[in-house]
C-alpha beads as a LAMMPS data file, in Angstrom:
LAMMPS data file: protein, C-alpha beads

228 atoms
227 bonds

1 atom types
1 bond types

-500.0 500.0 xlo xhi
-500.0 500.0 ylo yhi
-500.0 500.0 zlo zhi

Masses

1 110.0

Atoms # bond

1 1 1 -378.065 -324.834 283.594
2 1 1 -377.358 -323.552 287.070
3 1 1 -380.426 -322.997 288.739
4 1 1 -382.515 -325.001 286.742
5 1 1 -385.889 -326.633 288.555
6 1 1 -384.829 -329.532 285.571
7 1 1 -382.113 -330.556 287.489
8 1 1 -380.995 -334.068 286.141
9 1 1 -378.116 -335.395 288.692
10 1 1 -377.759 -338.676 286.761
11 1 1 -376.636 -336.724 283.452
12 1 1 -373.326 -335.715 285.472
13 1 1 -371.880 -339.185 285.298
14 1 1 -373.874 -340.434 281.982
15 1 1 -371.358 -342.037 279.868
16 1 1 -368.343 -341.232 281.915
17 1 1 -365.746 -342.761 280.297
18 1 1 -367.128 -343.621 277.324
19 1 1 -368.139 -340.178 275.925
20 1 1 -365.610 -337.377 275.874
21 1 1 -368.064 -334.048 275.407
22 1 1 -364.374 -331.808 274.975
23 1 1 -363.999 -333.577 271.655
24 1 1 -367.309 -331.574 270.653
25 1 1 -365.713 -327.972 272.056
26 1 1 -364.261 -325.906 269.750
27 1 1 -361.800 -321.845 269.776
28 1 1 -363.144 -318.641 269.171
29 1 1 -361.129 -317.603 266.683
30 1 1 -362.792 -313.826 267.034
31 1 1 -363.423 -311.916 270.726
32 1 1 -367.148 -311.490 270.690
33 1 1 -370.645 -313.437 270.296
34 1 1 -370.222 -317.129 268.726
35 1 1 -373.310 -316.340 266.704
36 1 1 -371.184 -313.738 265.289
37 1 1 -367.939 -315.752 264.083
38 1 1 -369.203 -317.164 260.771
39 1 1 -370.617 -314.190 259.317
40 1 1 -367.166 -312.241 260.392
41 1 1 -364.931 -315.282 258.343
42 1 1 -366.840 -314.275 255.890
43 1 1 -366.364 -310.134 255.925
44 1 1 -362.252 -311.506 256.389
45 1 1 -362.853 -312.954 252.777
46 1 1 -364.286 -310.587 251.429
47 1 1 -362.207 -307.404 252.704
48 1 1 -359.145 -309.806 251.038
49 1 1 -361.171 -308.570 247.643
50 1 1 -361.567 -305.481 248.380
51 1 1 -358.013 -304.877 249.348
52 1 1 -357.646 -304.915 244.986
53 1 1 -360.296 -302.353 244.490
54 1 1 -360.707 -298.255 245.119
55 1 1 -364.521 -298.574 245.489
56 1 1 -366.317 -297.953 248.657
57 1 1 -369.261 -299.240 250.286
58 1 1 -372.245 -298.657 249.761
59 1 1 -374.707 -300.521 252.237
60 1 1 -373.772 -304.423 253.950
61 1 1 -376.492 -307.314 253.737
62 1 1 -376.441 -309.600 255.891
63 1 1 -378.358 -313.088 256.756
64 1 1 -378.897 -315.304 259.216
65 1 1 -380.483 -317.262 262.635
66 1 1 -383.048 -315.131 264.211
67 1 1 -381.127 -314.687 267.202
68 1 1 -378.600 -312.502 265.125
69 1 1 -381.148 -310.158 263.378
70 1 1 -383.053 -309.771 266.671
71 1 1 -380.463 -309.753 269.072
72 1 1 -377.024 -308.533 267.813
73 1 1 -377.698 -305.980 265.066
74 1 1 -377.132 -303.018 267.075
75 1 1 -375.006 -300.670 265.288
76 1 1 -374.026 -298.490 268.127
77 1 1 -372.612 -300.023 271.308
78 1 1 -372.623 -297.974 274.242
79 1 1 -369.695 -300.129 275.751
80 1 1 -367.396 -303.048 275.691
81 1 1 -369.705 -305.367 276.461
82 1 1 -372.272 -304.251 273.957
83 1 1 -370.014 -304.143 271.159
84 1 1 -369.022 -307.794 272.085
85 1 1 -373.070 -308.568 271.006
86 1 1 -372.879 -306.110 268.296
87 1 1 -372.664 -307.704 264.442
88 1 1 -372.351 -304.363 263.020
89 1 1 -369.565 -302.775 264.844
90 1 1 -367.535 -306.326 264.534
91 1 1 -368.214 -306.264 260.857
92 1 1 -366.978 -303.017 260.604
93 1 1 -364.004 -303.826 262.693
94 1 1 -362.596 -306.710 260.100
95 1 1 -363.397 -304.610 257.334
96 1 1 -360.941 -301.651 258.287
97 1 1 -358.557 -303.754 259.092
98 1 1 -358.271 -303.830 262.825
99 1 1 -355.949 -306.314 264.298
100 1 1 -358.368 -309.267 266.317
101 1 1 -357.991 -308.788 270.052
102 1 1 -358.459 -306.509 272.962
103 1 1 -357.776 -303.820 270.839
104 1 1 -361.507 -304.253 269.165
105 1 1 -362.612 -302.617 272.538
106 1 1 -360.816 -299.782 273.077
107 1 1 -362.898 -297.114 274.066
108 1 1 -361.159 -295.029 271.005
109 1 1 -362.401 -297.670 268.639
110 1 1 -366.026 -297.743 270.058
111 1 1 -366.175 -294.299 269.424
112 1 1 -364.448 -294.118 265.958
113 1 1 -366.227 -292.308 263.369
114 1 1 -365.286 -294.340 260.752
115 1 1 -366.426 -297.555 262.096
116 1 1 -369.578 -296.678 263.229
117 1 1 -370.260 -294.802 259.884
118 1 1 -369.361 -298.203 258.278
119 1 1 -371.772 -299.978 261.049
120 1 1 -374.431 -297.996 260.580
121 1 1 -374.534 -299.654 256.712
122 1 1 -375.244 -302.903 258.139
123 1 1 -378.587 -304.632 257.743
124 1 1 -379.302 -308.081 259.096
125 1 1 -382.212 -310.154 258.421
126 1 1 -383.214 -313.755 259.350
127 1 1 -382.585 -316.251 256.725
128 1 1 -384.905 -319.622 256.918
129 1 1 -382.930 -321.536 255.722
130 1 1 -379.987 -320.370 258.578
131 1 1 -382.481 -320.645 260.202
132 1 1 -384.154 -324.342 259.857
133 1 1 -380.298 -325.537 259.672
134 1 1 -379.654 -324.065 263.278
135 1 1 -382.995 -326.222 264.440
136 1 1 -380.982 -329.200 263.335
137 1 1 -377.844 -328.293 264.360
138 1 1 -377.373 -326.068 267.064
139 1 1 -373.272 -325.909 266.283
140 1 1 -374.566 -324.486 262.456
141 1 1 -374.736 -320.798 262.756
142 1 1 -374.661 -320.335 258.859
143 1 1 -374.965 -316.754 257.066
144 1 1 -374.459 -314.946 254.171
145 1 1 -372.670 -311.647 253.576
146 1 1 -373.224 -309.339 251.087
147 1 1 -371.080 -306.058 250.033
148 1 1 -372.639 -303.304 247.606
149 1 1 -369.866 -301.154 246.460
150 1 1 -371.278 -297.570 245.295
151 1 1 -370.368 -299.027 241.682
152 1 1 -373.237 -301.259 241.714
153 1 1 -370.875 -303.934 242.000
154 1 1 -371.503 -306.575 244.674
155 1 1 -369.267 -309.119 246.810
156 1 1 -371.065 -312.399 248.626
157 1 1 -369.607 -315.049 250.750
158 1 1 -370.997 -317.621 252.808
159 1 1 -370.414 -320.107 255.232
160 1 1 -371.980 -322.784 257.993
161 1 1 -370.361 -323.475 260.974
162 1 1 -368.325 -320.580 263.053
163 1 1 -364.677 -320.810 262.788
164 1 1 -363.199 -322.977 265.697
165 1 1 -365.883 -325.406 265.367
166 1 1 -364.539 -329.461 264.233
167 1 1 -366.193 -329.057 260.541
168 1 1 -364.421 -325.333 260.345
169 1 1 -361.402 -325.842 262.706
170 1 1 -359.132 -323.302 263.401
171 1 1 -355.368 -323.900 262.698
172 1 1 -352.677 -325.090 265.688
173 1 1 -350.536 -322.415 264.652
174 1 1 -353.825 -319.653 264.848
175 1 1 -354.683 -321.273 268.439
176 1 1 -350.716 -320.445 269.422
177 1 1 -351.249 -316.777 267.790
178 1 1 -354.419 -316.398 269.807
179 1 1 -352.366 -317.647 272.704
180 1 1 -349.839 -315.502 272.556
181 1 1 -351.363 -312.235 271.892
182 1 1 -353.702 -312.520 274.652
183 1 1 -350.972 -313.685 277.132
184 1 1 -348.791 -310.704 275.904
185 1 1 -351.408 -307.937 277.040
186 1 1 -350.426 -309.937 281.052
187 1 1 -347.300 -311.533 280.514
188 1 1 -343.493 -310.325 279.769
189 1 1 -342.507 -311.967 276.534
190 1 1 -340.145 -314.916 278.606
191 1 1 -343.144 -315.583 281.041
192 1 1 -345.382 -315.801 278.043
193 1 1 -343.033 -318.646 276.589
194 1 1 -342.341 -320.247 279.475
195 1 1 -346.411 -320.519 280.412
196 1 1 -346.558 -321.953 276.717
197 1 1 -343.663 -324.703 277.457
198 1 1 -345.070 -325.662 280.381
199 1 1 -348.679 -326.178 279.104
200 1 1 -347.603 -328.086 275.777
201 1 1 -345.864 -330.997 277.961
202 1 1 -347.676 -330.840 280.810
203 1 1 -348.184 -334.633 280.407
204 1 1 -344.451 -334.634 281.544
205 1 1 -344.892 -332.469 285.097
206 1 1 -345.942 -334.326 288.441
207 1 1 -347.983 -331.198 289.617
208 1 1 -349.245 -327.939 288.002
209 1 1 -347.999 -326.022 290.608
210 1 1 -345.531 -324.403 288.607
211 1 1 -347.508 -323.606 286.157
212 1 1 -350.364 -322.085 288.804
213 1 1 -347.504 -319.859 289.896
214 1 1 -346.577 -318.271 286.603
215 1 1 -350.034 -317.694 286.465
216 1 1 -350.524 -315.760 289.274
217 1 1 -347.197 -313.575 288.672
218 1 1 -348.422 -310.003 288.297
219 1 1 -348.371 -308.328 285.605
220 1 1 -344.980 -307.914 284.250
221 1 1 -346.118 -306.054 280.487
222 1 1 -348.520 -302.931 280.913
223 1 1 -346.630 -301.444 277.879
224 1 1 -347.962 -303.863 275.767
225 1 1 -351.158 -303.063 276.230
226 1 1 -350.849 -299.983 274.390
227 1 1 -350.279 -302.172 271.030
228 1 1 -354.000 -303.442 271.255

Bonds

1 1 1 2
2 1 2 3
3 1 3 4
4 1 4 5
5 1 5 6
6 1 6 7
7 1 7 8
8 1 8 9
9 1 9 10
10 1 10 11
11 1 11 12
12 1 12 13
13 1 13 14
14 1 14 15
15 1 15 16
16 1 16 17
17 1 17 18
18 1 18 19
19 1 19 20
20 1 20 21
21 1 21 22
22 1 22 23
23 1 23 24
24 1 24 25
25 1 25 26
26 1 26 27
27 1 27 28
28 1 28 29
29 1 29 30
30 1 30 31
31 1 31 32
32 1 32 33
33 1 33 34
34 1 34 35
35 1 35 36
36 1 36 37
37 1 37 38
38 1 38 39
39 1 39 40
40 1 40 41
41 1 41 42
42 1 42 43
43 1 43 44
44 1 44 45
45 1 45 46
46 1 46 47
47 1 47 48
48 1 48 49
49 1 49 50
50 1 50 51
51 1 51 52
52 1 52 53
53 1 53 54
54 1 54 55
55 1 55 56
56 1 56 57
57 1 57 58
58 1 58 59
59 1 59 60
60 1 60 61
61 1 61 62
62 1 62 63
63 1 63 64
64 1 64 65
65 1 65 66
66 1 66 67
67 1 67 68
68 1 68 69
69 1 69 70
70 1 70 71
71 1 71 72
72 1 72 73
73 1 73 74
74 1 74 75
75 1 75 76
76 1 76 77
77 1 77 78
78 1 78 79
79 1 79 80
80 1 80 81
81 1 81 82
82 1 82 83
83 1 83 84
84 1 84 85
85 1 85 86
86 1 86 87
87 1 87 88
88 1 88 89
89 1 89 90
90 1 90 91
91 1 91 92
92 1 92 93
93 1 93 94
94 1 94 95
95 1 95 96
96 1 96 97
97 1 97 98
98 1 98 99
99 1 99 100
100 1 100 101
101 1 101 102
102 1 102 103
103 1 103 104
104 1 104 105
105 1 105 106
106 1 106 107
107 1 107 108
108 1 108 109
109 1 109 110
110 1 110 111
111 1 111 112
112 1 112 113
113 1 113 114
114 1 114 115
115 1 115 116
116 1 116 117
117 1 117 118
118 1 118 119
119 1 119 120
120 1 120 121
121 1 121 122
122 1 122 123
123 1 123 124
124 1 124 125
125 1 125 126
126 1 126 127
127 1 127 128
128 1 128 129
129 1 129 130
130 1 130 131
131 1 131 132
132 1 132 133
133 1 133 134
134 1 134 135
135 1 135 136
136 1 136 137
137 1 137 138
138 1 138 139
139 1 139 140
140 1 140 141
141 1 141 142
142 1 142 143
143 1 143 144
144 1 144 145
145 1 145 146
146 1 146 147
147 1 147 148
148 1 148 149
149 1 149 150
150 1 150 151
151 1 151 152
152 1 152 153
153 1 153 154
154 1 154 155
155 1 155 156
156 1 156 157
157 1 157 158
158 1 158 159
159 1 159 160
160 1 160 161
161 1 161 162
162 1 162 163
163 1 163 164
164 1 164 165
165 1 165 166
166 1 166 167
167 1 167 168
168 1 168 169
169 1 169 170
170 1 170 171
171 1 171 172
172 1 172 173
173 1 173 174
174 1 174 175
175 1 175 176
176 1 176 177
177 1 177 178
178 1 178 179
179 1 179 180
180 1 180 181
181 1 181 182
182 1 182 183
183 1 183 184
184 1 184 185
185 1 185 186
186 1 186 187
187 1 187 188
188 1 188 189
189 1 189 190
190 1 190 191
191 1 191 192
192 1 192 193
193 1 193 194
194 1 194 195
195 1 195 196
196 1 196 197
197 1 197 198
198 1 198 199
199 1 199 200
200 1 200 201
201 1 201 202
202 1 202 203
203 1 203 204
204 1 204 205
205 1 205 206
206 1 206 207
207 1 207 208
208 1 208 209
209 1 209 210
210 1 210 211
211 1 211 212
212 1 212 213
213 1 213 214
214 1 214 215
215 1 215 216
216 1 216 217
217 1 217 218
218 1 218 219
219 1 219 220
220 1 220 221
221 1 221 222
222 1 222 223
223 1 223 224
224 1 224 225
225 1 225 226
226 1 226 227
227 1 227 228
């Protein structure tokens, strides 16, 4: 860590060569907390169900690490940043159906009725076993979501690892979605493809300085931004 009075030079170079830490890094498949990305795959599941149904919810149970219940369960963010750390308003987010991406943070959004009604249902709580599992494994961020419809009737899904992770991975053609979208909200449409050529056969180019100057072309697509 930067800063640190542990400083360890040696571990810069330890097994250089021989141990490739990127094959260990993984894609955020959603635009907020990590500790937040398995518990959201699961609320995607389940608002697949109940897409069939006319019931509503009732309340939204929720468990998992410690770090969730004590540190991202607000259900009101006052800003962009908060809601980026804030399990309730994400949940609500995938469960009305709002499109993953900048748009999550529109200041509309953070201030939608709807959503924060449907936040405000959310209850987290720390799970041991989530718990003991993320002790072990620092990569498992496991959880369990629960869905009580005002029928009585309840949805549950669970999962380990967050989504993006090598035992969840996300898909090649999600990662060029992801890629895409994002670039859109800077990029004209050609620039965006062009960027995308240039990147998947970049083994081929002598230099990235073509690359560094689409880049740094300014931005070409404000219009866009309105879509988010």
């Amino acid at each position: 860590m930067a800063g640190s009075d542990r400083f360890e030079g040696a571990e810069a170079t330890r097994s250089l060569g021989e141990e490739f830490l990127i094959l260990a890094g993984g894609f955020k498949a959603f635009p907020c907390c990590r500790f937040m990305h398995t518990i959201l795959e699961c609320a995607e599941r389940l608002s697949v169900e109940m897409a069939s149904c006319s019931d509503t919810i009732f309340a939204i149970e929720i468990e998992s690490i410690r770090d969730v219940a004590d540190l991202l369960s607000t259900t009101r963010p006052a800003g962009f940043v908060d809601a980026q750390f804030s399990t309730p308003y994400a949940v609500a987010l995938v469960l009305t159906g709002v499109p993953v991406g900048p748009g999550w943070f529109q200041y509309s959004r953070l201030h939608d009725p709807e959503i924060l009604a449907l936040a405000g249902k959310v209850r987290i709580r720390t799970s041991k076993l989530a718990q003991d599992a993320y002790q072990k494994d620092s990569r498992c961020v496991s959880a369990v979501v629960r869905i009580i419809m005002n029928s009585g009737r309840v949805l549950e899904a669970t999962g380990e690892y967050p989504k993006g992770e090598v035992e969840n991975p996300i898909s090649e053609a999600e990662i060029i979605t992801k890629y895409t979208k994002l670039a859109s909200f800077q990029y004209t449409p050609p620039l965006v493809s062009e960027i995308f050529d240039i990147v998947m056969s970049i083994e081929d180019h002598d230099s990235i300085a073509e690359l560094t100057r689409l880049l740094a072309a300014p931005c070409g697509n404000v219009a866009a931004r309105d879509d988010y």
